[in-house]
N, C-alpha and C positions, 0 to 999 in steps of 0.2 A: 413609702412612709411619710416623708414630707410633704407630699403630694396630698395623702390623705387629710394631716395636719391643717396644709392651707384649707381645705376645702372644709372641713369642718369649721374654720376658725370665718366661715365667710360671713356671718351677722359681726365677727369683730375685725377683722382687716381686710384693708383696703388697699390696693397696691397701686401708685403712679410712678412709672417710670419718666418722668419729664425730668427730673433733678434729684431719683433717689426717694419720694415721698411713700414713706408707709403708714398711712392714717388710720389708726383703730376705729372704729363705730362702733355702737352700740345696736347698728339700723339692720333690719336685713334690706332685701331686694327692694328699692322702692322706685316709682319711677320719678325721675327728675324734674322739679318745679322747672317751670320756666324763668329765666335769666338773659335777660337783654343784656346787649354788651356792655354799655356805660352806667345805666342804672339800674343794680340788683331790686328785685321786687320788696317795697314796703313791708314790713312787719310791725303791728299796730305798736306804737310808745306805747313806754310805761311813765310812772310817777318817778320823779327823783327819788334817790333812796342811797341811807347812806352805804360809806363801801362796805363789800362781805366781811364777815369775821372771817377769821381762816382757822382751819380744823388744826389741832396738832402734826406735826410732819412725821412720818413715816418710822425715822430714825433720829435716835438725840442725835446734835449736831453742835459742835463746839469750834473755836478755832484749830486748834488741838487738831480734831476729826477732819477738816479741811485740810490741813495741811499737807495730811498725812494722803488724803485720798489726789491732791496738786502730785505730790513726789510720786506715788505712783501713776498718776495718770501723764505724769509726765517722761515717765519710764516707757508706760505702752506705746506711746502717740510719737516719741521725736523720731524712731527710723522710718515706719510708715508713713509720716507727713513731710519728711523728707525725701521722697523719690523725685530725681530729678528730672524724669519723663514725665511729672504729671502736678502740672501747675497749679491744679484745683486744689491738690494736696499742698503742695506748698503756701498757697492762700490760707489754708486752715493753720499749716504751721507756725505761720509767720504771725495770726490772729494768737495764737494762743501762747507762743514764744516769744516775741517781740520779733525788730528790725536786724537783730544778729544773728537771727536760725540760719544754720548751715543744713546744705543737702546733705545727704548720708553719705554723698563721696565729698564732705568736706568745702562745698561752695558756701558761698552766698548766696544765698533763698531767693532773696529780692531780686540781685542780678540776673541770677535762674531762670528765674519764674519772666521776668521783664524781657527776657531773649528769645519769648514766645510773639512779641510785639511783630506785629508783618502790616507792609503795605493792602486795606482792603478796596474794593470795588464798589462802586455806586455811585448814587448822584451826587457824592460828595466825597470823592475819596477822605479816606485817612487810614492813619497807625491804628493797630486794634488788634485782640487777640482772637482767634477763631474758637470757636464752639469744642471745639475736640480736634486730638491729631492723633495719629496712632494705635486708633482702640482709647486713649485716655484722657480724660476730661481738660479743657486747658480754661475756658469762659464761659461755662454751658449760662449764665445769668450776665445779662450785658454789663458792662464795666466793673464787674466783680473786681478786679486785679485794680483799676485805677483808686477804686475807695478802698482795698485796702492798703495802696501805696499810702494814700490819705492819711488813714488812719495809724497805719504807723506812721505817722510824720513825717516824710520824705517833704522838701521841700520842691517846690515845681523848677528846680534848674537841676534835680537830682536826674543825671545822665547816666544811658546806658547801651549798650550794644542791641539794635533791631535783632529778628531772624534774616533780616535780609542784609545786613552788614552794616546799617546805617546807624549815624551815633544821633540818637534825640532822648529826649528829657521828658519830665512827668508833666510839665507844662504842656510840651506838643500833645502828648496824650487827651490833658486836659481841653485843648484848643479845641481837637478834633470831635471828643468827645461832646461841647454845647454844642458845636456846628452840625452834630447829626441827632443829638435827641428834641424831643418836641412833646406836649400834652399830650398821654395819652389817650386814643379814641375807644378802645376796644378792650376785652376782657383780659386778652392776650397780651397787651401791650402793657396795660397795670400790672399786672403778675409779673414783668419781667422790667418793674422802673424801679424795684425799689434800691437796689445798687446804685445806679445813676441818679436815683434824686439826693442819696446820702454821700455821693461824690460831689453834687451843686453845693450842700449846706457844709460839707467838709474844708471848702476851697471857693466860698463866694465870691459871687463881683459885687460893691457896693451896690445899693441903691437901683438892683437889678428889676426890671419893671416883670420881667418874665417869671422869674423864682418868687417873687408874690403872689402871682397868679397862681404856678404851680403849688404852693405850698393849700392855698385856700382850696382847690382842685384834689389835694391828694387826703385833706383832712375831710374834704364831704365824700371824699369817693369809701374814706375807711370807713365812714358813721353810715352809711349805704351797705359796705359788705358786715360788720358790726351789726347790722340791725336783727340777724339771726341771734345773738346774744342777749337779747331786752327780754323778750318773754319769759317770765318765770314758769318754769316746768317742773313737776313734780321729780319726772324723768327725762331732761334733757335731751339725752339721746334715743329717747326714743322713733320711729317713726313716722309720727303724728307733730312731733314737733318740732318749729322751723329750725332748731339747731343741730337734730340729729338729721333732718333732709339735706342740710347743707354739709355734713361732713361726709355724709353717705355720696352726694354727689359731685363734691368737692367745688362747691358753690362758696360764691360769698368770700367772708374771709378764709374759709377753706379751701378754695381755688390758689391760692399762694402759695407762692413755696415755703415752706418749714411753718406750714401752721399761718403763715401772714407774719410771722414777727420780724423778720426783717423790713414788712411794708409799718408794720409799729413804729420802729427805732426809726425809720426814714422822715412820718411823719412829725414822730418827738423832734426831731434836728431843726425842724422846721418851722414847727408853732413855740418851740422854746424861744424865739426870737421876739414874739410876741407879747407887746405888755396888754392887749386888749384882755379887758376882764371876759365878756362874751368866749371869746376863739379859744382864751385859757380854763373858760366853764366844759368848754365841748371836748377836750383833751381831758381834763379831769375825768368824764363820764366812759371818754375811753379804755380808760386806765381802770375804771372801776369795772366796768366789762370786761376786762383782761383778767384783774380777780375772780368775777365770777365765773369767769370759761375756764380756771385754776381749779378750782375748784370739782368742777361737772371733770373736768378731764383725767384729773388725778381720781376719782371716782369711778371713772369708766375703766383706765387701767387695771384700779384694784379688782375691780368687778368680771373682769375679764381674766385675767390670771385665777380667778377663783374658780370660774369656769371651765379655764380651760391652764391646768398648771402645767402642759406637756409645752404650750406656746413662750415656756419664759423666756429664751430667746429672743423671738421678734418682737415681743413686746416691750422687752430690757429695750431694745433699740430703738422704740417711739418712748418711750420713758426719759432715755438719756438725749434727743432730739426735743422732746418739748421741755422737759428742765433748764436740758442748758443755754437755749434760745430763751426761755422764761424770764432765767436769772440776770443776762444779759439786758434784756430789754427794761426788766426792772434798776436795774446799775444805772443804768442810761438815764432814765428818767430822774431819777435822784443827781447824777451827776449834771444834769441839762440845766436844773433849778423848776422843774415844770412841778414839782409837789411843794414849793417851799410856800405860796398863798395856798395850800391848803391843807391845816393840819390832822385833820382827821383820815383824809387820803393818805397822808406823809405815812402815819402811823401804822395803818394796814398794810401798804406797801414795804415796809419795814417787818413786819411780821411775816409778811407772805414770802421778802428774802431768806429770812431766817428758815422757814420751814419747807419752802421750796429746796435750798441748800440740803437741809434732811430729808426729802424725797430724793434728791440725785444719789447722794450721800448709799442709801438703798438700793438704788437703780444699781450703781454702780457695785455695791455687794452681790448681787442677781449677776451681773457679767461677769463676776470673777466667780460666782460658782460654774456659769457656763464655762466659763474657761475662753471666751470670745475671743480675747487678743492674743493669748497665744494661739486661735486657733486662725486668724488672719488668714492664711497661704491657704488652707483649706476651703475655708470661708471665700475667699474671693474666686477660687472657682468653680465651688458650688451656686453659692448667693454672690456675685458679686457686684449687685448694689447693695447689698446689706454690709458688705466689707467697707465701703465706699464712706458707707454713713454711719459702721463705728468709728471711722477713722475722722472725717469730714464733725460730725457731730462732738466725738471724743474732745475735738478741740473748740466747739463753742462750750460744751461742758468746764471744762478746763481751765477756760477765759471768764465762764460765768462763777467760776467757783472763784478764783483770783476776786474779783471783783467785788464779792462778796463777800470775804470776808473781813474786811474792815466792819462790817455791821455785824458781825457772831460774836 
């Protein structure tokens, strides 16, 4: 039966197993544009134009409604993101709980999750976490655990027990961590900076000649995968046009994990430092192609559930994946100062929290009539990447809902 399901649903989903990605399309089979590694192929500009209006949201949405859907999302998310076999979980807990989340047996998350730290091998030793242990995620995204010791505030003499006995701090991390990253060359290597470039803006060095370079590197590399988002399309995802080829092949900014929004928020960290009018026009027009891909994509959801109404499931799950990375990356920008010279962007992006909030808001009524998280145990050993990324996603939802609501 599920079998049948996916196969049916194959013009709408797209499955990557690299980090959990389940991309809807709107494409069926198509064959894949060519895509060089460092420069995705041209898509002709368009005109400046101001940002999209945004459609009403899904669902009213009030502080009221937030709160309520925080308490429970915070019911479903804290034992699951708590397992102390499985540090990716703990990442997420710790994102959406702050620096106090206990494991389920009662630890310290942070400590937990940091006792994953082991001596690695290469042309440069260092501390570092491995990719998986166990069958369970521990870094599958390089320095994932270092930015979010970051960002939850630890400060760099914050000590704690290796896996190998050794006692080092968020500093050595940190150390290890410039000493082995560098520009990346390749498609592969972008896809997996953007933790590591938001651990560089997290915990700068003054006056660093390199994090200059990178930042203006990471802001043309986005307006390059971005440039599938310019052309205006009747039907976006359709086949024919450059934004549905690039979801169907997971080109472009669709090559990233979670949609690109974590390579967003890395960029935002980094041109936010910028008072140049130019480099803050270029981030502007970003942002507003982030609107507009809002838009096309909450459209394709809808359109695809009408489709196919047996799929609400998976699709609740790329719902509550692109909302709550959405909500997030919108926060951020607001919180960075990157809208404050432009008030007409400010205003939409204000808009677009507010009703984004009301599509999670939805999203999140669709999984409890699934019945998704209490069915977790079952779910993880049937789907269990789709387990992975209620739980994993649940909590950028969760984070993105907190954050949001000071503007409902």
């Amino acid at each position: 039966m599920r079998r049948g399901l996916v196969a049916a649903l194959g013009a709408a989903l797209s499955v990557c197993t690299a980090c959990g990605r389940e991309a809807p399309t709107a494409a069926p089979e198509v064959a894949a544009p060519a895509a060089p590694a460092t420069s995705p192929p041209a898509v002709p500009p368009r005109p400046e134009s101001a940002p999209a209006k945004v459609a009403p949201a899904a669902r009213a949405i009030d502080r009221a409604a937030a709160q309520r859907a925080i308490a429970r999302l915070t019911e479903q998310l804290a034992t699951p993101a708590g397992d102390p076999e499985n540090p990716w979980a703990l990442a997420h807990g710790l994102l959406a709980f702050g620096k106090d989340f206990q494991t389920r047996d009662g630890r310290s998350a942070v400590l937990v999750a940091a006792s994953y730290a082991e001596p690695m091998s290469g042309p440069k030793p260092r501390y570092g976490f491995p990719r998986a242990r166990g069958g369970k995620p521990v870094e599958p995204h390089s320095y994932l655990l270092v930015k979010t010791f970051l960002e939850l505030g630890l400060p760099p003499s914050f000590s704690f027990t290796a896996a190998d006995g050794a006692k080092i701090d968020v500093r050595r991390l940190l150390t290890d961590m410039r000493a082995n990253v560098s520009e990346p060359t390749s498609d592969a290597t972008w896809h997996d900076a953007a933790w590591w470039l938001s651990a560089l803006e997290l915990q700068p060095v003054p006056n660093e000649p390199d994090l200059v370079r990178l930042r203006e590197a990471a802001l043309a590399r986005l307006e390059a995968d971005d440039a599938v988002l310019e052309p205006d399309a009747p039907e976006p995802f359709a086949p024919s046009a450059p934004m549905g080829a690039a979801k169907r092949n997971k080109s472009h900014i669709y090559g990233h994990p979670c949609g690109g929004l974590h390579f967003v928020q890395a960029v935002l960290r980094g041109a936010s430092t910028s008072r140049d009018p130019p480099t803050r026009a270029r981030v502007h027009r970003q942002l507003t192609l982030l609107l507009r891909r809002y838009e096309a994509e909450r459209a394709l959801y809808a359109q695809t559930l009408r489709d196919h109404p047996e799929a609400l499931l998976l699709v609740s799950g790329q719902q509550l994946k692109f909302f709550g990375h959405l909500l997030e990356t919108l926060a951020l920008a607001d919180e960075l100062g990157v809208l404050r010279d432009n008030a007409a962007l400010a205003e939409a992006v204000s808009a677009a929290r507010r009703q984004a909030a009301g599509d999670l808001l939805a999203t999140l009524a669709q999984l409890e009539q699934e019945r998704a998280y209490q069915r977790l145990p079952e779910l993880a050993a049937q789907r269990p990447q789709l387990a992975l990324d209620l739980i994993g996603d649940g909590c950028h939802a969760l984070h993105g809902l907190r954050v949001t609501v000071p503007v409902l």
